[in-house]
C-alpha positions as a Markdown table, in Angstrom:
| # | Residue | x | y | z |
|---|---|---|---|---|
| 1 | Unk | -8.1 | -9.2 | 33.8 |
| 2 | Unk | -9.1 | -8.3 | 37.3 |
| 3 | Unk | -10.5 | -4.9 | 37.1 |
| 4 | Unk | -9.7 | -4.0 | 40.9 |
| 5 | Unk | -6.6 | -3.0 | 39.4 |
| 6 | Unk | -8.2 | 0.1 | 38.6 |
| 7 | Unk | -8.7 | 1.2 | 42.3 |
| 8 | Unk | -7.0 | 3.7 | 43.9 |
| 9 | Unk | -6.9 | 2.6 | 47.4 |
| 10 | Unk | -3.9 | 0.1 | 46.5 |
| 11 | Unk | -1.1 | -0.2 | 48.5 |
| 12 | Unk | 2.7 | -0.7 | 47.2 |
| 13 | Unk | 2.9 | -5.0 | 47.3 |
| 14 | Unk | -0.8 | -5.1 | 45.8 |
| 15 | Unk | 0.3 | -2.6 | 42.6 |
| 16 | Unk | 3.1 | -5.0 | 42.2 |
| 17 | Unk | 1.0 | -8.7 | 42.6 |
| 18 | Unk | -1.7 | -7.1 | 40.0 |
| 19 | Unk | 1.1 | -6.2 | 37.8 |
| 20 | Unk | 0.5 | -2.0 | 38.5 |
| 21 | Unk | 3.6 | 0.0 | 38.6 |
| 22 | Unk | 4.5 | 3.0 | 40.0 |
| 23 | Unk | 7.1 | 4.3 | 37.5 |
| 24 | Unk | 8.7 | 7.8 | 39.1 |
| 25 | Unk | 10.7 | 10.0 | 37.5 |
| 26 | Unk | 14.4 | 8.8 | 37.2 |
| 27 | Unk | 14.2 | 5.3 | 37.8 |
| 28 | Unk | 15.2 | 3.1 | 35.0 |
| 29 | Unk | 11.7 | 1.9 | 33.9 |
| 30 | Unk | 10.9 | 5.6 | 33.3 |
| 31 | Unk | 10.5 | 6.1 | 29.6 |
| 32 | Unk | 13.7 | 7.7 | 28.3 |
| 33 | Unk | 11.9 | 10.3 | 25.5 |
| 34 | Unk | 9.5 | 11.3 | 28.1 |
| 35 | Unk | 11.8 | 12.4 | 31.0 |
| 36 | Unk | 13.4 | 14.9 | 27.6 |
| 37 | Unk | 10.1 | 16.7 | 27.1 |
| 38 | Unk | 9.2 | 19.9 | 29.2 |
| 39 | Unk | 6.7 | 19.4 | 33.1 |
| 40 | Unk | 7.9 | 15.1 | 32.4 |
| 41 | Unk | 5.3 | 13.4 | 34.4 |
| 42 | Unk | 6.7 | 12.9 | 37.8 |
| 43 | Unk | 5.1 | 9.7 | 38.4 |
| 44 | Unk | 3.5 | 7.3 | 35.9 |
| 45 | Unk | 1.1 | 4.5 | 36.6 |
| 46 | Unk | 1.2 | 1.4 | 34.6 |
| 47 | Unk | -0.7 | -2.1 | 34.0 |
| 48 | Unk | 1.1 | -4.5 | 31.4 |
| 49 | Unk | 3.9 | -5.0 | 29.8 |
| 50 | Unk | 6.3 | -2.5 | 30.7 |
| 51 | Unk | 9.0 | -3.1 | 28.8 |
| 52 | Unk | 7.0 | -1.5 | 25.4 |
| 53 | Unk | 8.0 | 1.7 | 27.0 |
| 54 | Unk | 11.4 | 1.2 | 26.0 |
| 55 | Unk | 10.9 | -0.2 | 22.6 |
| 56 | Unk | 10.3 | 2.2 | 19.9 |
| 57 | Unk | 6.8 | 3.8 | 19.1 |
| 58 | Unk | 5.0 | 5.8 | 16.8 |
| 59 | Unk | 1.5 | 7.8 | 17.5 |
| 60 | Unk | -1.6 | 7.3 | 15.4 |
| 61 | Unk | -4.3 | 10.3 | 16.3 |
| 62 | Unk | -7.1 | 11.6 | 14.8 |
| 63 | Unk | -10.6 | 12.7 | 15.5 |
| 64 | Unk | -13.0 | 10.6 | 17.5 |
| 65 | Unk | -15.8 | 10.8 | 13.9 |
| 66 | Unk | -13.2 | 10.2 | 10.7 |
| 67 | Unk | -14.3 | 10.0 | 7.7 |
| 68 | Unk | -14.3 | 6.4 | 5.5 |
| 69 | Unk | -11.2 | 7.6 | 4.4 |
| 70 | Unk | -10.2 | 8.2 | 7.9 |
| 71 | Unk | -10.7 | 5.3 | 8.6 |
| 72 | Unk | -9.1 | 3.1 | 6.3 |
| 73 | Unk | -5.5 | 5.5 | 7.2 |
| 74 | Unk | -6.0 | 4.4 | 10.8 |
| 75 | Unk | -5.8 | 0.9 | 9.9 |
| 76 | Unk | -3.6 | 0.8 | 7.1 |
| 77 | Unk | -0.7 | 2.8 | 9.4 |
| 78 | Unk | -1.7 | 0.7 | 12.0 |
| 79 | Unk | -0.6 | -2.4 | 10.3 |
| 80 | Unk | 2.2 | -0.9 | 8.5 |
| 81 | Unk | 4.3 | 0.1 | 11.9 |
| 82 | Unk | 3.1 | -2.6 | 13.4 |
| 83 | Unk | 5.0 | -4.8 | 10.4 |
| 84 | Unk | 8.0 | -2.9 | 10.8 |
| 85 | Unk | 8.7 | -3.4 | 14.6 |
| 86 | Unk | 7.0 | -0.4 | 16.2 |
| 87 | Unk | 4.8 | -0.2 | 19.5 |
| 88 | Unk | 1.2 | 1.7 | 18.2 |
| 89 | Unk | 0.1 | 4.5 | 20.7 |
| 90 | Unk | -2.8 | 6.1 | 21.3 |
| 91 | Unk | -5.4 | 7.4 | 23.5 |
| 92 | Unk | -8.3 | 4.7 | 23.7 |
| 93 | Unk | -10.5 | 7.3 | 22.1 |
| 94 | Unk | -13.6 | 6.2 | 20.0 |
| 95 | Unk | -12.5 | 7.0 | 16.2 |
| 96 | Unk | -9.3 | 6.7 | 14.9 |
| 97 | Unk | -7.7 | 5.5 | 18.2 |
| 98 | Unk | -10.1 | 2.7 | 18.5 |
| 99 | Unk | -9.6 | 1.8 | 14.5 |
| 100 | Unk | -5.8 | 2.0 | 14.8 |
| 101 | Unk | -5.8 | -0.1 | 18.1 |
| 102 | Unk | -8.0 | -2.7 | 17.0 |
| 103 | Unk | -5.8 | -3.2 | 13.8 |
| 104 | Unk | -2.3 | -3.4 | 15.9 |
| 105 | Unk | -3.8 | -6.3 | 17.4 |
| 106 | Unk | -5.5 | -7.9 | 14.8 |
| 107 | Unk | -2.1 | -7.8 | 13.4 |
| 108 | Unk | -0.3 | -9.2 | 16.0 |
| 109 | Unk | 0.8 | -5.9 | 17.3 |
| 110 | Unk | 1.8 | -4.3 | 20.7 |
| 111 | Unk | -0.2 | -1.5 | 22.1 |
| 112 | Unk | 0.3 | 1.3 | 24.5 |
| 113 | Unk | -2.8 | 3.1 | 25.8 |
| 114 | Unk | -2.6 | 6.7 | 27.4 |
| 115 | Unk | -5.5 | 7.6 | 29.3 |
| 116 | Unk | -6.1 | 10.2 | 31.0 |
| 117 | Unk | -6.7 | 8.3 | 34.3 |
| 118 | Unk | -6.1 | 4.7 | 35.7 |
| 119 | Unk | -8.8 | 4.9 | 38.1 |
| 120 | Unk | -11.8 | 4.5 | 35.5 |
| 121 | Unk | -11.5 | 3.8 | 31.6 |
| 122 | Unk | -12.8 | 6.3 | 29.8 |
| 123 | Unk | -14.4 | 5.8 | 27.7 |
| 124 | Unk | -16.7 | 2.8 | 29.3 |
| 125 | Unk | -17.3 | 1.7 | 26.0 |
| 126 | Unk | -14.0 | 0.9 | 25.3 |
| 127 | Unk | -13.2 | -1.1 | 28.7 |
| 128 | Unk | -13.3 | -4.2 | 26.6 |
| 129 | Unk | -11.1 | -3.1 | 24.4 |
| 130 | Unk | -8.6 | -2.1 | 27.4 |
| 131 | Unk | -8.6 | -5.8 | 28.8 |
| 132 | Unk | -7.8 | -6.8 | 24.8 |
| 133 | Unk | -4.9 | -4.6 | 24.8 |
| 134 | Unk | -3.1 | -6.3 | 28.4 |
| 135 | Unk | -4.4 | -9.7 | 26.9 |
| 136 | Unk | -2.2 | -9.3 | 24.0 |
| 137 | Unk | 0.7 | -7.9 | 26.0 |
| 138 | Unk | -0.1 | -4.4 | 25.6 |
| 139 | Unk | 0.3 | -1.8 | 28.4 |
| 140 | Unk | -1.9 | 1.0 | 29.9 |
| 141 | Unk | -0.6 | 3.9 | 31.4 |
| 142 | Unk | -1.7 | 7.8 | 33.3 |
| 143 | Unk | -0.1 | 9.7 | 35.2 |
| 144 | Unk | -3.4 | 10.2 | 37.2 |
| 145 | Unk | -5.1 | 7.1 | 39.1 |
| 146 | Unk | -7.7 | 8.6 | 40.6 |
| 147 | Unk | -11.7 | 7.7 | 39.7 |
| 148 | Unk | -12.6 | 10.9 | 39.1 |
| 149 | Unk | -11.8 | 12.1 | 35.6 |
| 150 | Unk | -11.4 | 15.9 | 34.5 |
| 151 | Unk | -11.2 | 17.9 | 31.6 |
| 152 | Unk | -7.5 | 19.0 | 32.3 |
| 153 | Unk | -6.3 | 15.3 | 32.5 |
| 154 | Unk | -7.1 | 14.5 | 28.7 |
| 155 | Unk | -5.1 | 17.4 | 27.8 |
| 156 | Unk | -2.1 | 16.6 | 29.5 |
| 157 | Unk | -2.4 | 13.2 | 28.5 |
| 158 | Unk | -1.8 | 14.0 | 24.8 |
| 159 | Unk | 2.1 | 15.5 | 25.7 |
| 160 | Unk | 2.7 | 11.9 | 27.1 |
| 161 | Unk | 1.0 | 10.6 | 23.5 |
| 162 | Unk | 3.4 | 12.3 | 21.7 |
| 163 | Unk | 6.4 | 12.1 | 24.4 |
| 164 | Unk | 6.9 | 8.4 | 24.3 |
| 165 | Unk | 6.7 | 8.4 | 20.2 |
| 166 | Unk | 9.7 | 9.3 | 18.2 |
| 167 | Unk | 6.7 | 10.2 | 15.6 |
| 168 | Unk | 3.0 | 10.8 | 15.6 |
| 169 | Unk | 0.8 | 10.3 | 12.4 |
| 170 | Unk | -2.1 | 12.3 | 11.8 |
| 171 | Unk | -5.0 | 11.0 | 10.0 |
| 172 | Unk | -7.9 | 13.4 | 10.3 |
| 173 | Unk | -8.3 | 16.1 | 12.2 |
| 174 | Unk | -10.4 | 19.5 | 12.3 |
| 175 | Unk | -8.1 | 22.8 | 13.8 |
| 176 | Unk | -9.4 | 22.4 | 17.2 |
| 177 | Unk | -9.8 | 19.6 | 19.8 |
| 178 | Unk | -8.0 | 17.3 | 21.1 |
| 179 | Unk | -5.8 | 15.7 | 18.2 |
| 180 | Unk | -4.4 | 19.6 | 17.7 |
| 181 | Unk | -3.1 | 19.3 | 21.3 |
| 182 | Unk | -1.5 | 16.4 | 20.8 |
| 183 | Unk | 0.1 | 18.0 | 17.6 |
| 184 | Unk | 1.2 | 21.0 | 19.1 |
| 185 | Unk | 2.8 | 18.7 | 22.2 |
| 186 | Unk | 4.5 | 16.9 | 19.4 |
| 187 | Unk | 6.2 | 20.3 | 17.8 |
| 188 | Unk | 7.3 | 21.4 | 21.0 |
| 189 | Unk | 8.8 | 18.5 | 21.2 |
| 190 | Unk | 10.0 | 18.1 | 17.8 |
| 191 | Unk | 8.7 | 14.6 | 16.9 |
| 192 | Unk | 8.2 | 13.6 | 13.4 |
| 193 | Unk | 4.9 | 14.4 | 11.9 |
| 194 | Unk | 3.6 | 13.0 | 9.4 |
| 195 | Unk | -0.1 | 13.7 | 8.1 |
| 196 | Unk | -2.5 | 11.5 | 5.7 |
| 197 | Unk | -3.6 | 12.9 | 3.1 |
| 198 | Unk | -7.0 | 13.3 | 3.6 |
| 199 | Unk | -9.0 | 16.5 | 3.1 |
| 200 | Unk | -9.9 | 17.5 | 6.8 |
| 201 | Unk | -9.5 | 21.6 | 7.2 |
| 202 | Unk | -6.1 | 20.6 | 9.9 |
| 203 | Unk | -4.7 | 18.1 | 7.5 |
| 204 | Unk | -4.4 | 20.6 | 4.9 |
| 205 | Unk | -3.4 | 23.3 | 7.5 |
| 206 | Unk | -0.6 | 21.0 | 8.3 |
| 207 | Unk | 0.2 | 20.0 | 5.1 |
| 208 | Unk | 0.6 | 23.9 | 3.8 |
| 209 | Unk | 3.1 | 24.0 | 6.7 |
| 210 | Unk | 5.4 | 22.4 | 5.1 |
| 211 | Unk | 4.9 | 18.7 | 7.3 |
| 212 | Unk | 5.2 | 15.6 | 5.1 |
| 213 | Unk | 2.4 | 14.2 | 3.4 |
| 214 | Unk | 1.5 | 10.4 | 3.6 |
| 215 | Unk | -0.8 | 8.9 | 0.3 |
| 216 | Unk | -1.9 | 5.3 | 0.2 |
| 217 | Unk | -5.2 | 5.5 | -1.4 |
């Protein structure tokens, strides 16, 4: 993978011959969940395999230090969905996004990767893992290409997590960070949640709510 592709001084026949697309809002390769939620990403960058965006996709999230248990969940779902047909998103987050990504393609899955800007993976430690996802067909997407990152741009990302999933599934998760944001994108939304039973203070919280409970160990 040529990782010029990640500049930001790229003109309009260059995104196309490095495979970068600019999706806008309305045009038919514009995910069709997404333009449903509310502030839709006007524009969306996009290296890979662009057709996953139409395909259907379920969310694995979770905090970036799970447990053992934690992390057995992330792979487990991983490989389930992945079995069954769906696309695995996530956020290309150390923890449970790296565990549940690593899984979809050691299982011969497909992979979409938010983040929260194409202009410079983040986080650098996971760049390898980036180029593994396009390898295997996979697709990376932002609505930001810029190479400057900021704070707001990992929030936002999480309502396009949740807003190109019909589903997310929550492994482990405390009752603030970034996980909850994704969770509380995904009720506004009204995705399906599902949470792993694990004993993490926002699993239970979620659980007590009344959202379904998923037990495989």
């Amino acid at each position: 993978m040529d990782l010029r592709m990640f500049g930001i001084d790229i003109d309009e026949k260059e995104y196309k011959q490095n495979r970068i697309y600019k999706i806008r809002f309305g045009s038919s390769d514009y995910p069709y969940l997404l333009s449903k939620i509310e502030k839709p990403p006007r524009v969306l960058y996009a290296v890979g395999n662009i057709d996953l965006l139409h395909e259907p996709a379920i969310a694995i999230v979770g905090t970036r230090k799970p447990s053992n248990d934690g992390v057995k969940y992330a792979k487990e779902v991983a490989k389930i969905f992945v079995k069954r047909g769906f696309v695995i998103v996530s956020g290309l987050a150390l923890g449970v996004d790296t565990f549940a990504i690593k899984s979809a393609l050691e299982n011969n899955g497909k992979v979409i990767a938010v983040l929260p800007t194409l202009g410079k993976i983040t986080p650098k430690s996971n760049k390898k893992l980036a180029e593994e996802i396009l390898n295997n067909k996979g697709l990376l997407i932002s609505e930001w290409n810029t190479k400057s990152v900021q704070r707001y741009m990992f929030i936002e990302r999480n309502r396009i997590i949740s807003g190109i999933s019909l589903g997310i599934i929550v492994i482990e998760t405390g009752i603030k960070g970034g996980t909850m944001w994704t969770i509380n994108y995904a009720k506004k939304q009204k995705r399906l949640i599902i949470v792993a039973d694990i004993q993490a203070e926002g699993n239970r919280r979620l659980i007590s709510e009344g959202y379904p409970m998923l037990k495989f160990f």
